[in-house]
Steps between C-alpha positions, in 0.01 A plus 500: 500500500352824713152533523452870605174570681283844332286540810750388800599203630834325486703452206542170432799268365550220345708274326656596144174474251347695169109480354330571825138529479178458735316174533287625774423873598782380827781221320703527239675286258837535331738302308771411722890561379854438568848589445636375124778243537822593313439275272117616388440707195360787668632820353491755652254393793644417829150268575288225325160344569588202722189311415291587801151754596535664839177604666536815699215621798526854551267508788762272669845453321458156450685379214508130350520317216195402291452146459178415271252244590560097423447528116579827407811666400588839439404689192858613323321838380526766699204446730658295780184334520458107503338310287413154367851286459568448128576175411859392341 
Protein backbone atom coordinates (compact mmCIF):
# COMPACT_ATOMS: atom_id res chain seq x y z
CA UNK A 1 0.00 0.00 0.00
CA UNK A 2 1.16 3.95 -0.47
CA UNK A 3 -0.04 6.26 1.88
CA UNK A 4 0.51 9.68 0.11
CA UNK A 5 0.81 12.63 2.48
CA UNK A 6 -1.80 15.99 1.36
CA UNK A 7 0.16 18.46 3.46
CA UNK A 8 3.97 17.07 3.21
CA UNK A 9 5.73 14.63 4.77
CA UNK A 10 7.04 11.34 3.47
CA UNK A 11 5.20 8.93 1.54
CA UNK A 12 4.94 5.97 3.19
CA UNK A 13 5.05 2.08 2.18
CA UNK A 14 4.00 -0.81 3.22
CA UNK A 15 3.37 -4.25 2.72
CA UNK A 16 0.67 -5.48 0.03
CA UNK A 17 -2.88 -4.56 1.85
CA UNK A 18 -6.64 -3.20 0.80
CA UNK A 19 -9.53 -1.54 3.33
CA UNK A 20 -7.27 0.95 4.96
CA UNK A 21 -8.92 3.18 7.31
CA UNK A 22 -8.04 5.43 10.52
CA UNK A 23 -8.28 4.10 14.02
CA UNK A 24 -6.69 7.10 15.47
CA UNK A 25 -6.33 10.67 13.88
CA UNK A 26 -2.14 9.13 13.51
CA UNK A 27 -2.49 4.85 12.82
CA UNK A 28 -4.09 3.10 10.50
CA UNK A 29 -5.48 -0.26 9.98
CA UNK A 30 -5.70 -2.44 6.89
CA UNK A 31 -6.38 -5.89 5.95
CA UNK A 32 -3.21 -7.45 5.19
CA UNK A 33 -2.80 -9.59 1.67
CA UNK A 34 -0.73 -11.89 -0.28
CA UNK A 35 0.10 -13.38 -3.49
CA UNK A 36 -2.72 -16.24 -4.66
CA UNK A 37 -1.12 -19.68 -4.89
CA UNK A 38 -1.59 -21.38 -8.29
CA UNK A 39 -3.79 -23.44 -7.02
CA UNK A 40 -6.41 -20.69 -5.33
CA UNK A 41 -9.57 -19.69 -7.07
CA UNK A 42 -8.77 -16.20 -7.46
CA UNK A 43 -9.78 -14.96 -10.87
CA UNK A 44 -8.58 -12.51 -12.03
CA UNK A 45 -6.81 -11.03 -8.80
CA UNK A 46 -3.18 -11.49 -8.41
CA UNK A 47 -3.75 -11.03 -4.21
CA UNK A 48 -6.03 -12.44 -1.39
CA UNK A 49 -6.67 -11.46 2.24
CA UNK A 50 -4.09 -13.57 4.13
CA UNK A 51 -6.00 -13.48 7.34
CA UNK A 52 -4.13 -10.70 9.09
CA UNK A 53 -4.80 -6.48 10.20
CA UNK A 54 -1.67 -4.41 9.80
CA UNK A 55 -1.50 -1.27 11.89
CA UNK A 56 0.28 1.53 10.13
CA UNK A 57 1.79 4.98 12.19
CA UNK A 58 2.14 7.68 9.86
CA UNK A 59 3.85 9.95 12.24
CA UNK A 60 6.58 7.21 12.29
CA UNK A 61 6.34 4.34 9.65
CA UNK A 62 5.93 1.81 12.03
CA UNK A 63 4.13 -1.03 10.73
CA UNK A 64 3.01 -4.35 12.65
CA UNK A 65 0.61 -6.71 12.93
CA UNK A 66 -2.46 -6.34 15.19
CA UNK A 67 -2.82 -8.88 17.70
CA UNK A 68 -6.14 -8.37 19.94
CA UNK A 69 -6.16 -8.63 23.60
CA UNK A 70 -6.37 -12.27 25.57
CA UNK A 71 -10.12 -12.92 24.73
CA UNK A 72 -10.85 -11.15 21.81
CA UNK A 73 -10.62 -11.98 18.24
CA UNK A 74 -11.04 -10.08 15.26
CA UNK A 75 -14.36 -9.02 13.90
CA UNK A 76 -14.62 -10.75 10.14
CA UNK A 77 -16.63 -7.52 8.91
CA UNK A 78 -14.88 -5.04 7.54
CA UNK A 79 -13.92 -3.05 10.63
CA UNK A 80 -10.59 -4.68 11.58
CA UNK A 81 -11.58 -4.07 14.96
CA UNK A 82 -11.47 -6.81 17.80
CA UNK A 83 -13.95 -7.97 19.61
CA UNK A 84 -15.31 -10.50 22.11
CA UNK A 85 -14.15 -14.27 20.87
CA UNK A 86 -17.25 -16.18 19.72
CA UNK A 87 -17.56 -19.36 21.04
CA UNK A 88 -17.52 -22.72 18.74
Amino acid sequence: MVIAPVGGGPTLVTGLGSNPGFVTPTTIWYAGQAACPPSDQCGADLTGLDGTVHACDVTSSRDQVVVCRTGEELIKNGSHCCGPRRRR
